[in-house]
C-alpha positions, -999 to +999 in steps of 0.1 A: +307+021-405+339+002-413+370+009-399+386+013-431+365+050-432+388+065-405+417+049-414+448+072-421+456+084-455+487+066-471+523+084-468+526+104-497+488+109-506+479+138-510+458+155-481+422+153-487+402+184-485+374+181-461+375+207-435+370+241-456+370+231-494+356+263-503+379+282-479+344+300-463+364+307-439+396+315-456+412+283-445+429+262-468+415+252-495+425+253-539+415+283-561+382+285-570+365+318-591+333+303-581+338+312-543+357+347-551+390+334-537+419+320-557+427+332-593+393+339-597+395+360-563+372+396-559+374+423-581+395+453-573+377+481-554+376+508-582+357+480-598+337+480-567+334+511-560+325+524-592+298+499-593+282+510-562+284+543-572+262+533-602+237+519-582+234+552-566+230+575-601+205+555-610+187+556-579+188+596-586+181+592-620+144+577-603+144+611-581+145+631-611+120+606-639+097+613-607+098+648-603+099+653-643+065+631-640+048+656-619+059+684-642+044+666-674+009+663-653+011+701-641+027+716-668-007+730-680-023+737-646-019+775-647-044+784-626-050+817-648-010+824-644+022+825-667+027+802-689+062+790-701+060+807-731+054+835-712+082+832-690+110+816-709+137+838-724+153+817-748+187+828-751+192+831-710+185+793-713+209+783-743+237+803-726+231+778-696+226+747-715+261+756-732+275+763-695+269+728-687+277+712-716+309+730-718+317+718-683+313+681-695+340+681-721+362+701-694+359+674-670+365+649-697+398+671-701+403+666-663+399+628-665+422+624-689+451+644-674+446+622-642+448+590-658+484+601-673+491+618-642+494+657-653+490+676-620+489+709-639+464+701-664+440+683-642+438+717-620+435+734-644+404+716-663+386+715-630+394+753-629+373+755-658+349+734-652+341+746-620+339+784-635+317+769-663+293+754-635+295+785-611+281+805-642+255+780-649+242+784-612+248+823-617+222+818-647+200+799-629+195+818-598+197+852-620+165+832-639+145+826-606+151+860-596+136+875-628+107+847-623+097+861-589+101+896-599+072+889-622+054+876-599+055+840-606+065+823-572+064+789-566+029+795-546+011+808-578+002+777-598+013+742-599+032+747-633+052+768-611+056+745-580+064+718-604+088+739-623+109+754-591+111+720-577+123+700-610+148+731-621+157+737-580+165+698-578+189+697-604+205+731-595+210+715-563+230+688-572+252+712-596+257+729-565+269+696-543+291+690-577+308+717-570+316+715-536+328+680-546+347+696-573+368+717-552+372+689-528+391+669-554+411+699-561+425+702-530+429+665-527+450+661-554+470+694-547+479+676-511+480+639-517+486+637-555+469+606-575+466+583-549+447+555-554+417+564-535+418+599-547+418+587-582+384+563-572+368+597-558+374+616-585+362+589-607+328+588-589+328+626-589+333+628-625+305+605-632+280+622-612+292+656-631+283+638-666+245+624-653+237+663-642+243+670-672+221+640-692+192+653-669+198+691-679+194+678-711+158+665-704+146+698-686+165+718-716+142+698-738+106+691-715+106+723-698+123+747-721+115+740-751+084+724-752+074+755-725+082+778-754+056+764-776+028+790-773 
């Protein structure tokens, strides 16, 4: 190799770039949005966040296609039992189908007073909201109750395993909503909009919306295809 190769740049060259061009390890080093540093750099964390979050609804939205695959295949195996028609009372589940969907457009209501920062107004659509989904799970357990007073537990056919676990699943979740709900609540009451409370309540809001998409699929599989006779 020539001398020439380790030679010393000339005074007033600019430096050359050699030891961390891609600033790996955040040395120097130009901009460059291929690397995720520089005006290109990494997104900001609600980005982030809200993507991860994504990743995980759609990870339960696989739970639940799952669990509404075994009720399609069981949904007939009666074993001499109720049937859904025989069950179903259609205006119990239409009062909670419009609990839930009522609660959606309150939490809407909730999102939009945070993103112009109305303390009173956000409190007070996550009041709602979280009556609206306490009466939904009211509903729903007032629904089971009359189930097993007919006698159709969970143990009597697989239509009925299937339909306890599918409904029982989502009711669930409402259930963690809520709790998450209130948590919010008093987060915002103490800390006000922070920017991490914000992302929370974000996330929180999205999972309230996909409990509701999936109610609509067991309003529309279970109930009202069950009521078919």
């Amino acid at each position: 190799m020539s001398a020439a190769a380790f030679a010393a740049p000339a005074e007033g060259a600019p430096p050359e770039r050699t030891q961390d061009p891609y600033r790996l390890g955040r040395g120097a080093g130009g901009d460059d949005e291929s690397t995720g540093h520089g005006a290109g750099g990494p997104s900001p964390k609600h980005i982030v966040v809200g993507y991860g979050f994504w990743i995980f609804i759609l990870a339960d939205f696989v739970t639940f296609a799952t669990l509404f695959a075994a009720y399609a295949v069981l949904k007939d195996a009666t074993a001499g039992g109720p049937t859904g028609a025989q069950l179903f009372e259609r205006g119990h589940v239409a009062l909670e189908t419009a609990c839930l969907l009522m609660s959606s457009v309150t939490c809407g209501l909730a999102v939009v007073a945070m993103r112009v920062r109305n303390r009173f107004w956000f409190q007070a659509a996550m009041l709602a909201t979280a009556a609206l989904g306490a009466g939904f799970l009211a509903l729903e357990v007032q629904e089971f109750a009359g189930l097993v007073a007919k006698g159709a537990v969970p143990s009597r056919s697989a239509f009925l395993s299937a339909l306890y676990t599918l409904v029982g699943c989502h009711g669930l979740h409402v259930s963690v909503g809520l709790l998450w709900l209130l948590t919010m609540m008093a987060q915002v009451a103490a800390k006000g909009f922070r920017d991490d409370v914000v992302r929370r309540t974000t996330c929180w809001s999205l999972f309230w919306h996909a409990l509701d998409i999936v109610w609509v699929g067991v309003f529309t599989v279970v109930y009202l295809m069950g009521l078919r006779p």
